[in-house]
C-alpha positions as CSV (number, residue, x, y, z in Angstrom):
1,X,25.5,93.8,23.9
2,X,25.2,90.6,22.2
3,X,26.1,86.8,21.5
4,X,29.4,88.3,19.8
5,X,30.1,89.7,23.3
6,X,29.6,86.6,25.5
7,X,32.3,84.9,22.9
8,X,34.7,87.7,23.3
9,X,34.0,87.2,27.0
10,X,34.7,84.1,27.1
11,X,37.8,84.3,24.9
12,X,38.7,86.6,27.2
13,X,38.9,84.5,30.2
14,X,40.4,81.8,28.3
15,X,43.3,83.9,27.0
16,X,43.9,85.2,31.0
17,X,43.7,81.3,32.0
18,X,46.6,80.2,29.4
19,X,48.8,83.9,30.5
20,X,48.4,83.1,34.0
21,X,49.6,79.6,33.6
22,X,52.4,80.8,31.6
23,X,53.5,83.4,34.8
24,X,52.5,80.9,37.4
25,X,49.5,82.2,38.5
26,X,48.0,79.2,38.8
27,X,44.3,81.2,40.8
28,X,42.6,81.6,37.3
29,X,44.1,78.6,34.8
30,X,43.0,75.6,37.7
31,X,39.7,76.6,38.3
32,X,37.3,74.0,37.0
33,X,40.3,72.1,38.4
34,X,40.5,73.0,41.7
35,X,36.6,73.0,42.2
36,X,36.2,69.7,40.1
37,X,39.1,67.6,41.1
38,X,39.8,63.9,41.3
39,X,40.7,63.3,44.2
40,X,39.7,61.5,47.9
41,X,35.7,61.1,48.3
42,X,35.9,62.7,51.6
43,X,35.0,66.4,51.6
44,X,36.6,69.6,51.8
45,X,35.6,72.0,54.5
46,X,38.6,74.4,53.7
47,X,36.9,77.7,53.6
48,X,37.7,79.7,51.2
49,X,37.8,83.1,49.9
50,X,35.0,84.8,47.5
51,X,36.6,85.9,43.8
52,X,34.3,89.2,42.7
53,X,32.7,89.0,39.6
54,X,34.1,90.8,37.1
55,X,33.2,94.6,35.6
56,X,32.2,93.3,32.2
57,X,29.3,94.8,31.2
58,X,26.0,92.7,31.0
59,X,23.4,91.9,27.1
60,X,21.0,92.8,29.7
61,X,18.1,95.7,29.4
62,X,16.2,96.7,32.9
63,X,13.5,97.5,31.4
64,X,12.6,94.4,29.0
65,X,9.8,93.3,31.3
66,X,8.0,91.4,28.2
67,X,4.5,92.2,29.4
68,X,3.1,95.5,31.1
69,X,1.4,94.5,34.1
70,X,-2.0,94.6,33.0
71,X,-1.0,90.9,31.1
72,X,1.1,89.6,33.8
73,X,-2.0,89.9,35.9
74,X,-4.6,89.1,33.1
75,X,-3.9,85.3,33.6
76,X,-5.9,82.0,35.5
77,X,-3.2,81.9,38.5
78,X,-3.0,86.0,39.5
79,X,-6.6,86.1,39.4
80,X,-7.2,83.6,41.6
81,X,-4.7,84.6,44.3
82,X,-6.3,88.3,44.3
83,X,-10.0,87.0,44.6
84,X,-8.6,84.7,47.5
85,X,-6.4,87.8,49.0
86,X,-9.9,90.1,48.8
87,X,-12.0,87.1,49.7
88,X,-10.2,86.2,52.8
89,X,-9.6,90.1,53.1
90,X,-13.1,91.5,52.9
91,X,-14.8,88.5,55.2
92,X,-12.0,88.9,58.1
93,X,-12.9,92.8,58.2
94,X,-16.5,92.8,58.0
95,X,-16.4,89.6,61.0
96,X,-13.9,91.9,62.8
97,X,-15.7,94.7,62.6
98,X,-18.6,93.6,64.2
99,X,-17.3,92.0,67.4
100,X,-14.2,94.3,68.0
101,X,-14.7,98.2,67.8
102,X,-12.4,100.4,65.4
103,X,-13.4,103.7,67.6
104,X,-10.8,102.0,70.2
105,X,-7.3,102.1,70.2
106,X,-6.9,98.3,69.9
107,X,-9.5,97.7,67.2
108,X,-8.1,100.3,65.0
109,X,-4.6,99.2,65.3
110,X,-5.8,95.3,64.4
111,X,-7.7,96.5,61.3
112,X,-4.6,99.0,60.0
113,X,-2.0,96.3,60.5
114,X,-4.4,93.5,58.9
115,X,-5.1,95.8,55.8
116,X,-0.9,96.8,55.7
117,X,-0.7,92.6,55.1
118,X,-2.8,92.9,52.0
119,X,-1.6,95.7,50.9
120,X,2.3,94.7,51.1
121,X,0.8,91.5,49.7
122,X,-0.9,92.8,46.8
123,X,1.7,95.0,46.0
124,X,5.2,92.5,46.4
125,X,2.7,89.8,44.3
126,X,2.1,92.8,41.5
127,X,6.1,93.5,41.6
128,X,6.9,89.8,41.4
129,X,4.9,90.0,38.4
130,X,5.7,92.7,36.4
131,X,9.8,93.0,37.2
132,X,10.7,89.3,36.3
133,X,13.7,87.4,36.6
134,X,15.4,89.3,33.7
135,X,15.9,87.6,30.1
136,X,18.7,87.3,27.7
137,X,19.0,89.2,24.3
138,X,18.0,87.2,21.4
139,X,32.3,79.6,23.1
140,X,32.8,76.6,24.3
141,X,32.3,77.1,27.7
142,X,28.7,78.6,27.2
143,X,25.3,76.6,27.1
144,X,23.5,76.9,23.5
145,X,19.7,77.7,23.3
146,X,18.3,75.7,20.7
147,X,14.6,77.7,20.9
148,X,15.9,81.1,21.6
149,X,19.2,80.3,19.2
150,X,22.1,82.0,21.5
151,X,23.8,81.5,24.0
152,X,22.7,80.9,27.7
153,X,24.7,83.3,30.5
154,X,25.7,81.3,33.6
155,X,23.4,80.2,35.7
156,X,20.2,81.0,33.0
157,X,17.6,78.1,32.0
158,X,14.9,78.1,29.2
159,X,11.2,78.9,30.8
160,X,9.1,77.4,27.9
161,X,6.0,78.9,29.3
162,X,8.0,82.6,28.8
163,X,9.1,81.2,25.9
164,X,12.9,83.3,26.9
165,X,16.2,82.0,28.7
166,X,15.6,83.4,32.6
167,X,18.6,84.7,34.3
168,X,19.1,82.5,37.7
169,X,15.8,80.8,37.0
170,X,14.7,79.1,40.0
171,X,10.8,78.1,38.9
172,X,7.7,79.0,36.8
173,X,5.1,80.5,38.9
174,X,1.6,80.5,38.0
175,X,0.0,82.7,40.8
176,X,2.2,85.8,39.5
177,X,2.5,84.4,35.6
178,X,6.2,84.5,35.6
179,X,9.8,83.0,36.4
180,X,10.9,83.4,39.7
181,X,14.8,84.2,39.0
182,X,17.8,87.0,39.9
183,X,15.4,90.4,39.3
184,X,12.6,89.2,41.0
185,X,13.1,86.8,44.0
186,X,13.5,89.6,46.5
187,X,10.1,90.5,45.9
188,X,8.9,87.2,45.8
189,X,9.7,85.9,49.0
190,X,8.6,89.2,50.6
191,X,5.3,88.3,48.7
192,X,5.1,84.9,50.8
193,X,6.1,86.4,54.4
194,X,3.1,88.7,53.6
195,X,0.9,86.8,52.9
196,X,1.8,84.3,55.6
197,X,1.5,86.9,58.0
198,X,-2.0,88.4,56.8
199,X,-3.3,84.3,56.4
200,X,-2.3,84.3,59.7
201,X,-3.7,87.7,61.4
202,X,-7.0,86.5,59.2
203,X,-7.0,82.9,61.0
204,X,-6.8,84.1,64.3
205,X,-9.3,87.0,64.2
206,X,-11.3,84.2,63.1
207,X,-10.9,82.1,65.4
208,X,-11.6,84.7,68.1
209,X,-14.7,85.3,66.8
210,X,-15.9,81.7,66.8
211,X,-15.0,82.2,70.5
212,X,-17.1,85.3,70.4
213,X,-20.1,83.3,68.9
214,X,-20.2,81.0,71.5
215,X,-19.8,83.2,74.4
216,X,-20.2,86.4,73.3
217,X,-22.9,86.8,76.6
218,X,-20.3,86.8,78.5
219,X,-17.6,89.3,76.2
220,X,-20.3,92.3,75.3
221,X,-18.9,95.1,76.5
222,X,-19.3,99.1,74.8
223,X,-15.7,99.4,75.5
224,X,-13.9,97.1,73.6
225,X,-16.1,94.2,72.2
226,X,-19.3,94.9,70.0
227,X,-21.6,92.0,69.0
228,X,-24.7,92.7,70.7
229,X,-27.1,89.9,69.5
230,X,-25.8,90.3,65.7
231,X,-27.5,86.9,63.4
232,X,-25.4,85.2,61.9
233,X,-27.5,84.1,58.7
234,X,-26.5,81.6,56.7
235,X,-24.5,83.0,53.8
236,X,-22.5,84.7,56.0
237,X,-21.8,81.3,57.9
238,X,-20.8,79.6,55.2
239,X,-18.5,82.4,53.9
240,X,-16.8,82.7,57.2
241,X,-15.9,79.0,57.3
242,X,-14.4,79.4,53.8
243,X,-12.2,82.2,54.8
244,X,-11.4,80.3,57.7
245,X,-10.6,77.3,55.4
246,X,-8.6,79.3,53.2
247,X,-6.8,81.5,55.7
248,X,-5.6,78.1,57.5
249,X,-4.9,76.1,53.8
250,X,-3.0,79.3,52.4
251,X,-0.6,79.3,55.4
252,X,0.5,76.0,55.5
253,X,1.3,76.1,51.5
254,X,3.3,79.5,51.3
255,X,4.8,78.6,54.5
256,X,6.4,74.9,52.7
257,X,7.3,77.8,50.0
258,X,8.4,80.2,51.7
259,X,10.9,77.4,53.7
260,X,12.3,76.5,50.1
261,X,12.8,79.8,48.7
262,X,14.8,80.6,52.1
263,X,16.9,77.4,51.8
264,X,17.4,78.8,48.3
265,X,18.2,82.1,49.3
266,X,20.7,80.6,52.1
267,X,22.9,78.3,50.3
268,X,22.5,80.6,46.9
269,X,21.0,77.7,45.2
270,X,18.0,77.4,42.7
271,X,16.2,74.3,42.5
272,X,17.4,74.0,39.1
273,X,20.9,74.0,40.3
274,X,19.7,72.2,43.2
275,X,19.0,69.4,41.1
276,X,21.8,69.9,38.7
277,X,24.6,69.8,41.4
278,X,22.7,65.8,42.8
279,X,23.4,64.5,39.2
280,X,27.0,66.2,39.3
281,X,28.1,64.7,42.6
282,X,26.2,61.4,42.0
283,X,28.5,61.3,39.1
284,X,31.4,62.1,40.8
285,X,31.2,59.9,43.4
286,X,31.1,57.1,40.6
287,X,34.6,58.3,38.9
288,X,36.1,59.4,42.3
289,X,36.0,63.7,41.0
290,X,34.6,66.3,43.9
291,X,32.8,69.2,42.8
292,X,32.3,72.6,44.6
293,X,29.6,74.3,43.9
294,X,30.9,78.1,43.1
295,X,27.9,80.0,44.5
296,X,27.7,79.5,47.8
297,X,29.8,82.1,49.5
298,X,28.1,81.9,53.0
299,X,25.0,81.9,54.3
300,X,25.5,85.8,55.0
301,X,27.1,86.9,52.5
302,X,24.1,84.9,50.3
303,X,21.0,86.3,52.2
304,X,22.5,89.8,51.5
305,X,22.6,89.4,47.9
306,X,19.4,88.4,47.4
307,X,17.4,90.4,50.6
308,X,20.3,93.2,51.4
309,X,18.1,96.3,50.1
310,X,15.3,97.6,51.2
311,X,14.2,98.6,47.4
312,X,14.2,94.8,46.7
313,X,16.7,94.9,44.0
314,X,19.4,92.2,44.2
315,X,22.9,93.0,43.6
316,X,25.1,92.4,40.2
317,X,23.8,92.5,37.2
318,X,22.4,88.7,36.7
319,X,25.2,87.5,34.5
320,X,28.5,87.6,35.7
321,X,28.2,86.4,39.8
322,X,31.0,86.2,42.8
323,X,32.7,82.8,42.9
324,X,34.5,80.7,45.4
325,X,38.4,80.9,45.0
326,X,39.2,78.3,42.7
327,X,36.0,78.8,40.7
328,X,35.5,80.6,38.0
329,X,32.3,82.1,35.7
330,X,32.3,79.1,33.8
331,X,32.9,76.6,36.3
332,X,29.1,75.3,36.6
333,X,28.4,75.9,32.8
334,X,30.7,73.2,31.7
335,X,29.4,70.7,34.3
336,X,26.2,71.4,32.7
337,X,27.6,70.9,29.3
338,X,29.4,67.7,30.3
339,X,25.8,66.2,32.0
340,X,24.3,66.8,28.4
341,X,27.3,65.1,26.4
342,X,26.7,62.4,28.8
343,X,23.0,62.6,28.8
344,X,22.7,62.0,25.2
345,X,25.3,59.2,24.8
346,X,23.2,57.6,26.8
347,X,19.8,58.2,24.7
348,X,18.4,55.7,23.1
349,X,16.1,56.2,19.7
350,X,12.2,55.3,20.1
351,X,9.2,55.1,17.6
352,X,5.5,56.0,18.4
353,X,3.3,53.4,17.8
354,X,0.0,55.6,18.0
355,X,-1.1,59.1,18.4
356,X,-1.1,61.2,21.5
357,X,-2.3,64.0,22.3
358,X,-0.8,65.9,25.5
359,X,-4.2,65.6,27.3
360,X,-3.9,65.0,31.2
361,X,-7.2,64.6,31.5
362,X,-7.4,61.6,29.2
363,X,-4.2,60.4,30.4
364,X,-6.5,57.5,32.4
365,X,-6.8,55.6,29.1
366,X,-3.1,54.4,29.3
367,X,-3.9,52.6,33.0
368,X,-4.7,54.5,36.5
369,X,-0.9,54.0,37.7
370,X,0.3,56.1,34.2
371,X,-3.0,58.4,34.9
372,X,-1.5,58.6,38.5
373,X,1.9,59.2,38.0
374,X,2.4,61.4,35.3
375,X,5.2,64.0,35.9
376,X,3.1,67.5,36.2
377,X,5.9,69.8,37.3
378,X,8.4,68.3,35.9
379,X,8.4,69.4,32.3
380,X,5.3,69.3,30.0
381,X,4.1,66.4,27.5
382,X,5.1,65.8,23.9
383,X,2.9,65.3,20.9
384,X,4.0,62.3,19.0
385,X,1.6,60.7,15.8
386,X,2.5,56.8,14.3
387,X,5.8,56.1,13.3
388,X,7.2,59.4,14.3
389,X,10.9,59.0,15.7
390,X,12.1,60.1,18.8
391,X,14.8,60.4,21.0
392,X,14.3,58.8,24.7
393,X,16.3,60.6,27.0
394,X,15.0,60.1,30.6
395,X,12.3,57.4,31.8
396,X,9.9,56.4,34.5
397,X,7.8,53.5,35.6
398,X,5.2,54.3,32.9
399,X,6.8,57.5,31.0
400,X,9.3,58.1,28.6
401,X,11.1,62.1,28.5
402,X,12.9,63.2,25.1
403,X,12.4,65.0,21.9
404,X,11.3,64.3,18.3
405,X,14.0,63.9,16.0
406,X,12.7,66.7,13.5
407,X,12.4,69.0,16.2
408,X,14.8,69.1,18.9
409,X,13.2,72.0,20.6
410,X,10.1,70.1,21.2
411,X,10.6,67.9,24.2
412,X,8.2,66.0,27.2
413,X,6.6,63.2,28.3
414,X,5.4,60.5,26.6
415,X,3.7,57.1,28.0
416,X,5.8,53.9,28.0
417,X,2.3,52.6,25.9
418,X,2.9,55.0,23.1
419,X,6.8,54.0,22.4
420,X,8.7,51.0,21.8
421,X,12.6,51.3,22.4
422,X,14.3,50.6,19.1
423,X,17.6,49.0,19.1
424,X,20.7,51.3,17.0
425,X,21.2,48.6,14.0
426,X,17.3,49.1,13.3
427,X,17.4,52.6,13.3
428,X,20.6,52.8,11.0
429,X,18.7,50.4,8.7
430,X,15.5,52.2,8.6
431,X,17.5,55.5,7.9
432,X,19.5,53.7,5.1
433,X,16.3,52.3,3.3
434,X,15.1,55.5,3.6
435,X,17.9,56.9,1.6
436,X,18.1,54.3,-0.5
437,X,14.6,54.9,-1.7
438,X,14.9,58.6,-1.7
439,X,18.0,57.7,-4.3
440,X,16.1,55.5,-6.4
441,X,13.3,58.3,-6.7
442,X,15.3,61.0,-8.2
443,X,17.0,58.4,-10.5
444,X,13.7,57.3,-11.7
445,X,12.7,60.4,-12.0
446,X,16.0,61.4,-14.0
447,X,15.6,58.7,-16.2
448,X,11.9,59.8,-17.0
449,X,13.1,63.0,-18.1
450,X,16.0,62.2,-20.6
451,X,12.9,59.8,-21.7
452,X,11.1,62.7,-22.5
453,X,13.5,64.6,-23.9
């Protein structure tokens, strides 16, 4: 299925909209209506029922994965999270092993349920990986790719590091080389519980066997405990205080992570939408119009469709979604496209008065606070040269955001040093000259050839 089917689609729905208004059905034509209305500022806490998405069939393969999952894993972040997981792994074993006996009953079960973290670990992380968040194939009321050149399904986002429009992106993640979105996020967060829990197993065998060290006198026993003078040389000391290190480090991170992707998960929310609902109700508050966002349909209802099967497949098919009543497919695609018509009204043009180079490490040579504060996550940098024209779109303290006017698809950063505003009247001059000279040229190059002729 293709482009041609998402405008039929929508046509579709439109066509049902204007029949139902003509019969007085007034579910389907008041939609964006009902869930973007003008009306009081205070909020509505009328629950209300869920509208099923609709049987339409999805532009969507299963099995376009991209990358087998030889590349997925072939990259800086995957590699470093398996030498940490067989790092912390391998040390926590060999320690364990030495104090607490596997011939017993409790030693055996400690080292089988420590090794079942790593493997569920290793094996959601490879899954994460390799499954995706599902892309789209490469009217009106559907988001236009400019790099991918068709048109975005609800809820999808361009990942320029996949360099495809992600289905329910929610973020890039470097440690599995892919989008976290709809295929995948199951998988994901069962990927951070298990390797909380193993971080955690790891950092408390750990620190029983520091215990151990100290008092192991007192512990040796040929029942349970086994340590019986062993030396602890010094390479082995310094690799158990950085598994220790890393155990205790890794927790706390996937742990802030893992509470995200659950607050995700429970209000059915990326953190693209996340951020794209702020700007809609920060706008609404200023004209007075509420907005309800159509995805949440309960925290139950919203857990099960992400974490409901034990397979880790979500349900639906990652384009068409269930709404709230008074929603519709389209209902959070147009805010979108009425952010952007709003967005670039407000743009203003820019020139580059030098060359940069999207560098971070040599971003110190535009002052320490630029060096400092330069947006990492948030979107990559753009590569502007003297005189080139831009469009500014967003700013900071001491960086621009927005795109170069003879290529809209490249966008990013830019430091405040590198541009100067321009005001419209010079810009419309500066275009005029430049078609006034361009006009002259071919004259004077007509009049050289009836010259020669």
């Amino acid at each position: 299925m293709t482009d041609s089917s998402f405008v039929s689609d929508s046509q579709t729905m439109t066509s049902e909209a204007e029949s139902s208004a003509l019969t007085g059905d007034t579910n389907t034509a008041t939609a964006s209506d009902s869930c973007t209305s003008v009306s009081s500022q205070e909020p509505d806490n009328t629950p209300r029922a869920t509208i099923e998405p609709p049987d339409w069939a999805a532009p969507f393969d299963r099995a376009d994965v991209m990358k087998g999952l030889g590349k997925r894993l072939l990259h800086y972040g995957p590699i470093v999270a398996l030498c940490i997981i067989f790092f912390v792994g391998t040390v926590t074993s060999f320690f364990a092993n030495m104090y607490l006996a596997i011939d017993t009953l409790p030693g055996a079960v400690n080292l089988l349920v420590f090794l079942f973290w790593n493997y569920a670990t290793i094996t959601n992380m490879c899954l994460a990986a390799y499954v995706g968040p599902g892309y789209k194939e490469h009217e009106s009321r559907l988001q236009w790719c400019t790099v991918c050149e068709g048109y975005k399904a609800p809820r999808s986002h361009h990942c320029s590091k996949c360099g495809r429009c992600c289905l329910k992106m929610d973020h890039h993640c470097p440690w599995v080389n892919n989008c976290v979105g709809h295929r995948n996020q199951g998988y994901f967060i069962r990927f951070l519980f298990y390797a909380i829990c193993g971080c955690l197993h790891a950092f408390c065998m750990q620190i029983s066997l520091i215990y151990v060290i100290f008092f192991g006198k007192w512990l040796v026993s040929d029942d349970l405990v086994r340590w019986d003078g062993f030396s602890l040389t010094l390479p082995l000391f310094f690799a158990f205080v950085i598994a220790s290190a890393l155990s205790l480090a890794v927790t706390l991170a996937l742990s802030f992570l893992l509470y995200v992707q659950i607050k995700s998960v429970w209000k059915n929310e990326t953190a693209i939408e996340e951020y794209i609902e702020a700007k809609i109700q920060h706008h609404g508050s200023v004209t007075g119009r509420r907005f309800v966002y159509p995805y949440n349909l309960g925290w139950k209802r919203n857990i099960r469709y992400v974490l409901g099967s034990y397979s880790g497949r979500p349900e639906g098919n990652g384009y068409w979604w269930p709404v709230l009543e008074g929603c519709d497919q389209y209902t959070l695609t147009e805010e979108q496209l009425a952010l952007k018509k709003r967005k670039m009204q407000a743009a203003r043009p820019g020139k580059a008065i030098g060359d940069f180079f999207p560098r971070r490490c040599l971003c110190f040579q535009f002052g320490c606070k630029a060096c400092c504060t330069q947006p990492i996550i948030d979107g990559g940098m753009l590569e502007v040269h003297t005189e080139d024209r831009v469009m500014l779109t967003r700013a900071t303290r001491h960086w621009f955001y927005g795109y170069r006017n003879d290529d809209v698809t490249k966008k990013g950063w830019i430091p405040r040093a590198m541009v100067v505003p321009v005001k419209e009247k010079e810009e419309e001059a500066t275009e005029t000259t430049t078609e006034t000279s361009e006009d002259s040229d071919r004259e004077n190059v007509h009049q050289g050839d009836k010259k020669n002729d």
